[in-house]
ROTI-334777 format. One record per residue: residue in three letters; chain; x, y negated, z of N, C-alpha, C in turn. Coordinates in steps of 0.1 Angstrom, whole numbers. Layout:
BEGIN
ALA A X Y Z X Y Z X Y Z .
...
END
This chain:
BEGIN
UNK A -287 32 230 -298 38 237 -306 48 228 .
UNK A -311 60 235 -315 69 223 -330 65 229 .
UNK A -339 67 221 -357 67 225 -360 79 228 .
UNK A -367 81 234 -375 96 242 -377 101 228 .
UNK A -382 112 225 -383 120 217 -376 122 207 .
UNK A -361 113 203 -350 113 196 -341 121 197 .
UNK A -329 120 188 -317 130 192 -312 118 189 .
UNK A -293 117 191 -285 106 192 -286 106 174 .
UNK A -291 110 167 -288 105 149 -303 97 150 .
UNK A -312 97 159 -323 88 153 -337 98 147 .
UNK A -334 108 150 -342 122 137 -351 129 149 .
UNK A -362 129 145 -367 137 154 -368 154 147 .
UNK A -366 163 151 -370 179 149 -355 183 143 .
UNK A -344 176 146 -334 183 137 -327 192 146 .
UNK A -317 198 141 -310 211 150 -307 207 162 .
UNK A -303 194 167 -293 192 176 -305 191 183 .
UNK A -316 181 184 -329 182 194 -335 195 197 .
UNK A -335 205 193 -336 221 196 -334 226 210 .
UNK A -346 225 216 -338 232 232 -341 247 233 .
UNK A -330 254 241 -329 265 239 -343 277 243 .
UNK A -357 269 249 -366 274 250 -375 274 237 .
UNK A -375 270 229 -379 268 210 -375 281 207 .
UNK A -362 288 213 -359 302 203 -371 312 202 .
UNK A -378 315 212 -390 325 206 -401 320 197 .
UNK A -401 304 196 -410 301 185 -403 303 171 .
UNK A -391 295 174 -383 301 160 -382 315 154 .
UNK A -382 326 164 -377 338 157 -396 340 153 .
UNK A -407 339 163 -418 342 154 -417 337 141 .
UNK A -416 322 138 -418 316 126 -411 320 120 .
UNK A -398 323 119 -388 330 109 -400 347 103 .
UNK A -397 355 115 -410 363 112 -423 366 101 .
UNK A -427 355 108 -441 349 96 -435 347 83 .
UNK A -427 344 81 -424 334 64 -414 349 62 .
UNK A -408 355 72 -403 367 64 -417 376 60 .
UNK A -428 378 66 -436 388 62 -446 379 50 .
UNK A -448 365 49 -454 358 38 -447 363 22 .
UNK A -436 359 28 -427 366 13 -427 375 9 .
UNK A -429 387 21 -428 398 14 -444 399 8 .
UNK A -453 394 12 -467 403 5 -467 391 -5 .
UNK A -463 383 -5 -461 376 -24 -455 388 -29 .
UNK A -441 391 -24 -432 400 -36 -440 414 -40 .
UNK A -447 421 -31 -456 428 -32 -469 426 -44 .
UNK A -475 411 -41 -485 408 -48 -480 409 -62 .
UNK A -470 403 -66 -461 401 -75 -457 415 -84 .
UNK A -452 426 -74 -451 438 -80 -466 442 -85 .
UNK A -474 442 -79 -481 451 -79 -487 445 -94 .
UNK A -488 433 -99 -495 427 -109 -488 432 -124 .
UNK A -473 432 -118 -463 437 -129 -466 453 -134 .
UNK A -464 461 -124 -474 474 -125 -485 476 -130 .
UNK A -495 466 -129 -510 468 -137 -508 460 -151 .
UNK A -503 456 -154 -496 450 -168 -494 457 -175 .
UNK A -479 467 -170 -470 480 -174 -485 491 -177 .
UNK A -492 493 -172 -501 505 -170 -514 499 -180 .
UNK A -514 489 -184 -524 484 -194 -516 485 -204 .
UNK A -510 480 -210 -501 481 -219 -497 494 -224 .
UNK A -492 498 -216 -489 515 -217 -502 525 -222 .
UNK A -520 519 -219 -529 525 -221 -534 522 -230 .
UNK A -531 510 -235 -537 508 -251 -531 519 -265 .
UNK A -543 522 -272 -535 525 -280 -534 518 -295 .
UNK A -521 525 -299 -511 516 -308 -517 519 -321 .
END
């Protein structure tokens, strides 16, 4: 016997429990964590650049 909000492994939230009305929350959330990353990788550059341009401004 499975329990209401289960899948047949016992797990609640795993792939197989997934109904196929979830896919427009998934593709937002994919979305989100793709655009999180990117403005880390951004933040990330940009710190690397102001490093490079200090560095580069001292003089030797």
């Amino acid at each position: 016997m499975v329990q209401k909000g289960l899948n047949s492994t016992g797990k609640v939230g795993s792939a197989e429990a997934l109904l196929p009305s979830n896919e427009p929350v998934l593709r937002l959330a994919r979305l989100i964590g793709r655009q999180i990353a990117r403005e880390q990788f951004e933040r990330q550059d940009s710190r690397e650049r102001k490093l490079i341009r200090q560095k580069s401004s001292k003089p030797t």
